[in-house]
C-alpha positions as CSV (number, residue, x, y, z in Angstrom):
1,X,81.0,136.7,137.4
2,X,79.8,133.0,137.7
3,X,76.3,131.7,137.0
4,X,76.6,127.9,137.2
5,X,76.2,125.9,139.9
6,X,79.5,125.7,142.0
7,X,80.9,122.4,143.1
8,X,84.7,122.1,144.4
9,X,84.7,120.0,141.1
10,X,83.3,122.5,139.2
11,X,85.2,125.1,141.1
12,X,88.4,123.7,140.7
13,X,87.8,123.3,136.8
14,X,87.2,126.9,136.3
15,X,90.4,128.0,138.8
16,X,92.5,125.8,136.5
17,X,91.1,127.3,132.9
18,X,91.9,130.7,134.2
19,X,95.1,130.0,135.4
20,X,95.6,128.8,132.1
21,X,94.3,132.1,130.4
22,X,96.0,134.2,132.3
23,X,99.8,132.1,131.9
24,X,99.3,132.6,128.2
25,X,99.3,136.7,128.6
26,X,101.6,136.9,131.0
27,X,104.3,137.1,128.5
28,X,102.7,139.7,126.4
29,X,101.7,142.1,129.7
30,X,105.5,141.7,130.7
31,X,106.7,142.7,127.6
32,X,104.4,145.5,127.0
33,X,105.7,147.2,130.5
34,X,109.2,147.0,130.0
35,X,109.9,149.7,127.3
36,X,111.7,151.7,130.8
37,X,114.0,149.6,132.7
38,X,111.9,148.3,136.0
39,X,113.0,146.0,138.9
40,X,111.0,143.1,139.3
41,X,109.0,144.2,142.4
42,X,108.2,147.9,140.7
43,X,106.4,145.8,137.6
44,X,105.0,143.5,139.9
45,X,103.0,146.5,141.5
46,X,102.5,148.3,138.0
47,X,101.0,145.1,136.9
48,X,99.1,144.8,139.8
49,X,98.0,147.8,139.5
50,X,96.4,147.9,135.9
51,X,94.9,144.6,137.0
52,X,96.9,141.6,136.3
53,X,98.3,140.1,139.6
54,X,101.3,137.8,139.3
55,X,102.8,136.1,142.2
56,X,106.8,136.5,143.0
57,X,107.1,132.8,142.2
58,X,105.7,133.4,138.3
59,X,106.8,136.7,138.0
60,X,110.9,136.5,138.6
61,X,111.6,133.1,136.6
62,X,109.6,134.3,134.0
63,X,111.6,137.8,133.8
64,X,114.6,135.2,134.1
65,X,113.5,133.2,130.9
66,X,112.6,136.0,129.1
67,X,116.3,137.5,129.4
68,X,117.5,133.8,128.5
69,X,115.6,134.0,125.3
70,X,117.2,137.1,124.7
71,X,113.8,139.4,124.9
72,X,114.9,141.5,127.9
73,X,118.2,142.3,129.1
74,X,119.0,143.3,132.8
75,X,121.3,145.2,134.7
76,X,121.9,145.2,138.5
77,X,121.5,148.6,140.3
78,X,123.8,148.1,143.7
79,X,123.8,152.3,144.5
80,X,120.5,152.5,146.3
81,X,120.7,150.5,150.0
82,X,119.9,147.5,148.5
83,X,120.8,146.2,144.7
84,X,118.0,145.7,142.7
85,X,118.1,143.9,139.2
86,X,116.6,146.4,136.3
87,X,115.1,144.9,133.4
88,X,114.4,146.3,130.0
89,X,113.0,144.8,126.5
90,X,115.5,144.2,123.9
91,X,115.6,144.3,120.6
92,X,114.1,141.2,120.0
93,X,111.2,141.0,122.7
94,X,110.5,144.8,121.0
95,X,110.1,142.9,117.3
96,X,108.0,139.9,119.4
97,X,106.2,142.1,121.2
98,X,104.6,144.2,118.5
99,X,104.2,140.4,116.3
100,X,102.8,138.9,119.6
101,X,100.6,142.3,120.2
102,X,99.4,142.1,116.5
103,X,98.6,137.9,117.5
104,X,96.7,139.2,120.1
105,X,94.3,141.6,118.0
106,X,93.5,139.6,115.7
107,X,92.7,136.2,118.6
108,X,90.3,139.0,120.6
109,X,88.4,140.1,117.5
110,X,87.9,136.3,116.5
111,X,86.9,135.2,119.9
112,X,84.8,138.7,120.6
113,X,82.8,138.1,117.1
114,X,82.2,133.9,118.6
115,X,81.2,135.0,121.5
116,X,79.0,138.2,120.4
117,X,77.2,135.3,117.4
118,X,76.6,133.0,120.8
119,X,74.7,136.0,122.4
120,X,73.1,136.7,119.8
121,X,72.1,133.2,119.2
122,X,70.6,132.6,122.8
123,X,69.0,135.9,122.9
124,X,67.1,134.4,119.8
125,X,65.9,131.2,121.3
126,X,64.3,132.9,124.4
């Protein structure tokens, strides 16, 4: 919900800032999902479905990376009619995930009590 006055400059601002937010959870809501082995279109939807959309083009190099970094690992699946590649968290992205989860806490109780003083403060100077 927006209530300033919309310009493709302003417009294209705000597009950019929460394309920004939302790359910086992405890593987090992957992780979090991945405790069960998924293929990449199944968390896509599961995502999706909790409310965080990722496109295709963010979602599979980013599952790709993650394995890289050694937080997931992945196994392919060829029985069904078509192979699909399972990923799961490992190890690693388990002990990141509950540090990065713990991050997270703590940033959304900062930022909720700056943002509840600012309400506060403009509710005072009506």
């Amino acid at each position: 919900m927006r209530h300033m006055i919309e310009t493709p400059e302003t417009t294209n601002v705000y597009e950019k800032l929460v394309q920004e937010l939302r790359r910086g959870v992405l890593v987090l809501a992957t992780l979090s999902q991945l405790e069960a082995a998924k293929y990449g279109y199944s968390l896509k939807s599961e995502l999706a479905e909790q409310g965080l959309d990722i496109d295709q083009g963010t979602l599979y190099p980013l599952l790709r990376r993650l394995e890289a970094d050694g937080l997931l690992q992945s196994q392919w699946d060829t029985e069904g009619s078509r192979p699909r590649r399972y990923y799961v968290i490992s190890p690693a992205g388990q002990r990141l995930l509950e540090e990065l989860s713990a991050e997270w806490r703590e940033l959304a109780r900062v930022l909720d009590r700056l943002l509840s003083k600012k309400m506060i403060e403009k509710g005072n100077s009506k």
